[in-house]
C-alpha positions in Angstrom: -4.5 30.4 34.2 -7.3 27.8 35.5 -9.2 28.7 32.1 -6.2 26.7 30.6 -6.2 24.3 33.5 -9.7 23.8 32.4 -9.3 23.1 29.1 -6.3 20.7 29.4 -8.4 18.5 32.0 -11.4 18.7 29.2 -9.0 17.8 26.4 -7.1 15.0 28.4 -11.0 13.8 29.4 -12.1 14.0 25.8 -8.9 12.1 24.2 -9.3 9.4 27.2 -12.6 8.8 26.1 -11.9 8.4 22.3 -8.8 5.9 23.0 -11.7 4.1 25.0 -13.6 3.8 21.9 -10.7 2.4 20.3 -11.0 -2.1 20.0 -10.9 -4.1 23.2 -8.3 -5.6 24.5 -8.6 -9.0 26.4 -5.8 -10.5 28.5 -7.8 -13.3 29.8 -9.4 -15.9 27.4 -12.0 -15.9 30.1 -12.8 -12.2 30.1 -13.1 -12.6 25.9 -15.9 -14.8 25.7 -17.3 -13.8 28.9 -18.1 -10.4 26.9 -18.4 -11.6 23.9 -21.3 -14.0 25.5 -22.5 -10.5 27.3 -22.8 -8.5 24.1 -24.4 -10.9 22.0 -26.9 -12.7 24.4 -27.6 -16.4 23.5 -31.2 -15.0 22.6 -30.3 -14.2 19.2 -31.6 -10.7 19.5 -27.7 -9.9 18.1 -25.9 -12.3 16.4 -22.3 -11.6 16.6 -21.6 -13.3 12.8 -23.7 -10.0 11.3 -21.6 -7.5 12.5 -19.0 -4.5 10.8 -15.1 -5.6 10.9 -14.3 -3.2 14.0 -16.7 -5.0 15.8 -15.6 -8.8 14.7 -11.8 -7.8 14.9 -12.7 -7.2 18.8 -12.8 -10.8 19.4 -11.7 -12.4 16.3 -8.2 -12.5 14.9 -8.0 -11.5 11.5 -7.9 -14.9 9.8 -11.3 -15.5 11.0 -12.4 -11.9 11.3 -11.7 -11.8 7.4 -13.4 -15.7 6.5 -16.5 -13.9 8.4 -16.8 -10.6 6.3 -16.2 -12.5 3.4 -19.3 -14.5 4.1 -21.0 -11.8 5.0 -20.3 -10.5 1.3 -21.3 -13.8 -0.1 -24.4 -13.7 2.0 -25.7 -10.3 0.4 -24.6 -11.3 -3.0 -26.9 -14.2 -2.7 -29.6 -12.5 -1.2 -29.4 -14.9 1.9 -27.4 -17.4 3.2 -24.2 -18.3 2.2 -21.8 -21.1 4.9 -23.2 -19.8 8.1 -27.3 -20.3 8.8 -26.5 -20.1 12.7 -25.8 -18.6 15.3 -22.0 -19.2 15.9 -22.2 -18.6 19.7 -24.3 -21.8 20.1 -24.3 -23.4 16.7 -27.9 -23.9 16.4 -30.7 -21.1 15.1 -32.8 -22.4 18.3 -32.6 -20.3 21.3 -30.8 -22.4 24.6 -32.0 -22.3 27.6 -28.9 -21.2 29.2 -25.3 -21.3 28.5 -22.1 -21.8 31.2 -18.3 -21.8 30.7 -17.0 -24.8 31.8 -13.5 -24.2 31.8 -11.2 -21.9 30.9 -7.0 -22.1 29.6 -5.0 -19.9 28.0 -5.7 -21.3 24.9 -9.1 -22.9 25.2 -13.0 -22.1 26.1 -15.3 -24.5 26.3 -18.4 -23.4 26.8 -21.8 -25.9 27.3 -24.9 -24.7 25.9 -28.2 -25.8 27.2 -31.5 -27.1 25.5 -34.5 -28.7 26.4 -33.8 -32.1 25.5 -29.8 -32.1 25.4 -26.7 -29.9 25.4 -23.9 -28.5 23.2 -20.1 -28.1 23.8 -18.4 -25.9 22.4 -14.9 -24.9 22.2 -13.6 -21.5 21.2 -9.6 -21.7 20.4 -8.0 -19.0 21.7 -4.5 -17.1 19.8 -2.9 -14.3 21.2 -2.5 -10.9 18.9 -0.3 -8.5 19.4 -0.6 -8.5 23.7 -4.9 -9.3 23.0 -6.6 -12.9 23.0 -8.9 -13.7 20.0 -10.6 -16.5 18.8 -8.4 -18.4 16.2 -11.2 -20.7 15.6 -14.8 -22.2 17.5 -15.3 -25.9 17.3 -18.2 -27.6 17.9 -20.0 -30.9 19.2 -20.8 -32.5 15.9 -16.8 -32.3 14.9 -17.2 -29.6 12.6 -15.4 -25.7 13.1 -15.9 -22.6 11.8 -13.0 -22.0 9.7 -13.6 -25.2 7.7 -17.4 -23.8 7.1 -16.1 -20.7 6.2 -13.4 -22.0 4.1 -16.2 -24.0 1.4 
């Protein structure tokens, strides 16, 4: 009897551990780009734009999750670079000094990025996905967004 005792606590363990592996949820636009900032450091050691479709669907809704793979395909047809030669997290291939959100709706991130000589805001549109936020879209300073780079 506690041999099966034992075994249902290790199975319930193990399957609570693989639905934890499952994608991320976010409830909070906050808590998104909080992590997503987190995971992919504004170092550039990762770049978030590089990554496998589980790992961009975590934080991207499939519109852009799908214009990202797509140049990522483009990209290693071309043997380099094919709409995106930047880090999208900061729009620049320069590493910022520092990086802060600034405010944060349901809808909306903006997030400054620091340099040296000036700064960068940038705005991260937030949709909702099923119950999950993900960015619809990241705009930046100069006017331009990501989904119109991608798009080209």
């Amino acid at each position: 009897m506690k041999l099966l005792i034992l075994e249902i606590l290790c199975l319930s363990l193990l399957s609570g551990c693989a639905s934890a592996k499952e994608a991320e949820c976010y409830n909070t636009s906050k808590a998104l780009i909080t992590d997503l900032y987190n995971k992919f450091p504004i170092n550039g050691d990762e770049v978030i734009e590089n990554k496998n479709i589980k790992t961009l669907s975590n934080f991207f809704d499939k519109n852009l999750t799908n214009l990202l793979i797509k140049d990522q395909e483009c990209s290693a047809r071309n043997n380099g670079v094919c709409n995106i030669d930047f880090n999208i997290l900061i729009h620049s291939q320069d590493t910022p000094n520092k990086y802060k959100i600034l405010q944060d709706t349901d809808n909306l991130v903006t997030v400054k990025v620091e340099y040296h000589q000036y700064s960068e805001f940038i705005n991260f549109v937030i949709n909702k996905e099923s119950s999950c936020k993900k960015i619809g879209n990241i705009k930046y300073d100069d006017g331009s967004d990501l989904i119109k780079m991608l798009r080209k």
